[in-house]
ROVEX-467559 format. One record per residue (C-alpha): x, y, z. Coordinates in steps of 0.25 Angstrom, whole numbers, plus 5000, padded with zeros to 4 digits. Example, Ala and Ser with C-alpha at 12.3 -4.5 7.8 and 13.67 -1.06 7.14 Angstrom:
// residues 2
504949825031;505549965029;
END
This chain:
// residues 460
488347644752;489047684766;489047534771;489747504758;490647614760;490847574775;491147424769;492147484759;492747554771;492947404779;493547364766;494647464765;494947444779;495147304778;496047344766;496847434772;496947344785;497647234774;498547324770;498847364785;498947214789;498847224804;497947114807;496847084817;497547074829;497246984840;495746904837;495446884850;495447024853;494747064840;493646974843;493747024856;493547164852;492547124842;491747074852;491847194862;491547284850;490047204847;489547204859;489947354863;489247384850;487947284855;488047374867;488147504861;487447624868;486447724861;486947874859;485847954854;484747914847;485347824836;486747814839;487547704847;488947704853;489647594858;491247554865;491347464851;492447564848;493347514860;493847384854;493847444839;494747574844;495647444852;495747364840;496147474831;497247504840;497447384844;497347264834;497247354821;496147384811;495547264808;495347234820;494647344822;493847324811;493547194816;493147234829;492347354825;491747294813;491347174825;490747284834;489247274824;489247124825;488247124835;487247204825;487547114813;486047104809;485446964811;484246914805;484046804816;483146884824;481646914820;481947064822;483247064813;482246994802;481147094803;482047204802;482747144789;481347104783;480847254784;482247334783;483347224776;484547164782;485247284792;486547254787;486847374781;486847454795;487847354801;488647344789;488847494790;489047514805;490047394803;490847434791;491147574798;491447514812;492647434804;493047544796;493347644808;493947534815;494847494804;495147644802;495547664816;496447534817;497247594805;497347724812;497847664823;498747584818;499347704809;499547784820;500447684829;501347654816;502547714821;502147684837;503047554842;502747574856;501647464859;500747564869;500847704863;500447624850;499347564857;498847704862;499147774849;498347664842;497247674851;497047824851;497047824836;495947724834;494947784843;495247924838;494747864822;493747754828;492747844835;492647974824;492547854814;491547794822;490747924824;490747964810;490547834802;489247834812;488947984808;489047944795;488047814796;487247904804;487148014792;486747904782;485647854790;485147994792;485448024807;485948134811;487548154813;487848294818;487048224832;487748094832;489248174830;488848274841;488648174850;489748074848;490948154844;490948194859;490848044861;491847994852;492848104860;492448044874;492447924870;493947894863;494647994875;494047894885;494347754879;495347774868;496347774883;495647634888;495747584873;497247634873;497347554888;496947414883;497647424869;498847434878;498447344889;497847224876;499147234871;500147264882;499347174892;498247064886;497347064875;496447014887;496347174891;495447204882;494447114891;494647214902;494247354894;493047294883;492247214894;492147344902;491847434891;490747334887;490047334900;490147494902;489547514889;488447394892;488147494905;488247634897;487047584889;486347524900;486547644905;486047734892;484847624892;484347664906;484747824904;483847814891;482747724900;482647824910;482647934898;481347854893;480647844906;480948004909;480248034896;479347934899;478948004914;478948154907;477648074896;476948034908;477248174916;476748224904;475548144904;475248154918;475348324916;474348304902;473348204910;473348324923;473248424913;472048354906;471448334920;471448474922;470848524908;469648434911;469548504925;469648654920;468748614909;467748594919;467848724927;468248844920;468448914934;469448834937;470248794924;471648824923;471648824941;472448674940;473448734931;473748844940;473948744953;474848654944;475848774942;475748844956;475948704962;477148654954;477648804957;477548774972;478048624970;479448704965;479448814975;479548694985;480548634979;479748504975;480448404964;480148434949;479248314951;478448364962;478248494953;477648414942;476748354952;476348484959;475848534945;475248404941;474548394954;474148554951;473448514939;472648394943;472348444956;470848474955;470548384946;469748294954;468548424952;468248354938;467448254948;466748354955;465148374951;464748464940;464548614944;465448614958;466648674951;465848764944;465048824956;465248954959;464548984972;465148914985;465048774986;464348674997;464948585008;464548484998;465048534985;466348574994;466448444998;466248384984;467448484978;468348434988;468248304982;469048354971;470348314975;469848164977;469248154965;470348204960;471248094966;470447984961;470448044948;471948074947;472347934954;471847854943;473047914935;474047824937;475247934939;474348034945;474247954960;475048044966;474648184962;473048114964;473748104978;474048264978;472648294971;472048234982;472648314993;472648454986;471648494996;472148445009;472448555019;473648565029;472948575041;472048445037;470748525033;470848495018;470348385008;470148265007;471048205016;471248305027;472948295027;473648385034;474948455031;476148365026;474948245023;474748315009;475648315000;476548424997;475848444982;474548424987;474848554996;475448624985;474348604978;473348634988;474048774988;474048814973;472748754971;472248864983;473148974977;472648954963;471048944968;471249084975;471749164964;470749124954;469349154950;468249074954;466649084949;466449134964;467649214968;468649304960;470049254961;470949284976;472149374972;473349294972;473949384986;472749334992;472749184990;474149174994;473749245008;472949135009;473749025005;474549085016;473649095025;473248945024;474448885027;474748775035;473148755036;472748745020;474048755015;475448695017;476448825021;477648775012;476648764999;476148905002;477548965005;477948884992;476848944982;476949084990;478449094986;478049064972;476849154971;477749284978;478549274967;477649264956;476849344947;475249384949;474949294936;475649164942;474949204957;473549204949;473849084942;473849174927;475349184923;475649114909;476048984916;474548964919;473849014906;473648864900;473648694903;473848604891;473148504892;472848384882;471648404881;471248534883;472348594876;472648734883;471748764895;471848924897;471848924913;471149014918;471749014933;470249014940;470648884950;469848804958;470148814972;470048904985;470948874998;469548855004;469348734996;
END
């Protein structure tokens, strides 16, 4: 019903254009216009989810003003040429053998196109009746077609949107803005080459619509890379994501194995990512500290049965079996194929300042910088828990001797850096109990209710 509504418009404009008897102006510069309407139309950008805009207005507004209402018609009814629907190609007959001939879509979009142009080349033209002077007419003209063709552009669209069940109050509140941008910047240019086609050469038109063409060919080249970068940012925060659900399903695995030190990775993820801020690190580097923070210890899912859980002292040997912790969990993390960096870090968690850590023996600015920030909230977090030999260090303690083991264990900036936090903080974030540490979700383990008893000693 609207498509034969929209076709009875077209017929009483092409009545009331006999009745008007204008003519269709100059061909060449209809066919012209025509031409520049299709393939702005084959070019057109897309506005939101569904919607399309294109410049095909430019040559309909210049016609109407211009070379009257039929051809305006024309060249408007000329800018859905290109989407006639061919059955020459194997998708157009698929889509016709499942869904019929999609003629009725460019039928509509068609019959409206000519209807608003027709409509604003007798508006045009009725305003300019008693206008003799070649340039103010011109203007005039020009001023009154753009004014009727875009709000009749924009609301035949609503309408058409409405019947095929989209929604219009978004769709106006984004293009009525549009439509008033857009006529206060080209109607002027538009009013400029009216005069200069008519006034100078016809061969003017040449100089504006090849422009306006290969600006709007670059705007959507543009919008196709603004909405390609858009995908791959969406695509990064799924694979950060994933990264954080792999680490955290590390870690449940880990904590499901030693009771006394579930909850301990959590707890150096949040100190470290704190301290990564404090020292004005990159949002990046942030996400990386706690990362690091939770897979840190990892590598002790390798270690033999019963060394975790002992809870006397251990031997030089079983010493020297834990610290292989941070090799294993190298090798373990390294076959992750966006974790080679932070199996880097996990590496050297336990390296010391003064050369005497594991497993590497690098001094000072060899580590690297997380490494060292993890170094100092993995000691800090070790400290104030409990552990089955030792009741947990009070948290003015353990920050004495984190100070007390700079520039031999520890590096001096990290220390001053997680002191600085720590001064300011409450008890329960110095003791690793505050809210912030009361759960990890994990995949698979659900909620893990940490219980703030870590693994470490600065000894270790």
């Amino acid at each position: 019903m609207y498509a034969y509504q929209a076709g009875l418009a077209v017929l009483a404009a092409l009545l009331g254009w006999l009745s008007y008897r204008h003519g269709l102006g100059n061909p060449y510069a209809v066919a012209g216009l025509s031409a520049t309407a299709a393939l702005a139309e084959r070019g057109r950008m897309r506005i939101g989810g569904i919607t399309e805009a294109s410049i095909s207005v430019l040559p309909t507004v210049f016609a109407a003003a211009v070379l009257g209402p039929l051809a305006a018609m024309v060249v408007a009814a000329a800018s859905f040429a290109g989407d006639f629907p061919l059955l020459t190609s194997p998708g157009n007959r698929a889509t016709v053998a499942k869904q019929g001939a999609p003629y009725l879509k460019w039928g509509i979009y068609t019959c409206i196109r000519a209807v608003y142009a027709a409509t604003a080349g007798f508006a045009a033209a009725a305003a300019v009746l008693a206008i003799h002077s070649e340039v103010p007419r011109l203007i005039i003209a020009t001023v009154t077609a753009a004014l009727v063709a875009e709000p009749l552009d924009v609301a035949f669209a609503a309408v058409t949107l409405k019947l095929r069940g989209g929604q219009v109050v978004p769709f106006l509140r984004t293009f009525t803005p549009i439509i008033f941008a857009a006529v206060s910047f080209y109607t002027p240019i538009v009013a400029l080459l009216a005069v200069a086609y008519s006034e100078v050469s016809p061969w003017t038109l040449a100089l504006f619509f090849v422009p306006a063409l290969a600006a709007q060919r670059l705007f959507a080249l543009y919008e196709e890379q603004r909405r390609l970068a858009d995908d791959l940012g969406e695509a990064n925060e799924r694979l950060e994501a994933a990264n954080l659900s792999f680490a955290t399903a590390l870690v449940a695995t880990l904590d499901a194995r030693d009771r006394y030190t579930a909850g301990h990775s959590a707890a150096v993820a949040i100190y470290a990512e704190d301290i990564a801020r404090r020292m004005g690190l990159g949002e990046e580097e942030q996400r990386l500290a706690y990362l690091c923070g939770l897979v840190h210890d990892i590598g002790k899912i390798g270690l033999p049965a019963g060394l975790l859980e002992k809870p006397g002292a251990l031997t030089l040997e079983e010493r020297r079996e834990m610290q292989r912790h941070s090799e294993i969990g190298e090798r373990i993390l390294a076959n992750v194929a966006t974790y080679a960096e932070i199996a880097a870090i996990v590496r050297h968690h336990h390296e010391r300042v003064d050369g005497g850590g594991y497993p590497d023996g690098l001094i000072a600015e060899e580590i690297p910088l997380l490494s060292r920030i993890i170094a100092v909230a993995d000691a800090y977090n070790a400290m104030t828990s409990d552990r089955p030999y030792r009741d947990a260090m009070a948290t003015q303690v353990a920050r004495l001797r984190l100070a007390q083991a700079v520039q031999t264990q520890f590096d001096t900036s990290v220390v001053a850096a997680f002191e600085a936090i720590l001064v300011s903080s409450d008890e329960s974030y110095r003791s690793a109990h505050g809210e912030q540490f009361a759960r990890v979700e994990t995949p698979l383990s659900g909620e893990l209710q940490a219980e703030s008893r870590p693994l470490e000693l600065v000894a270790n």
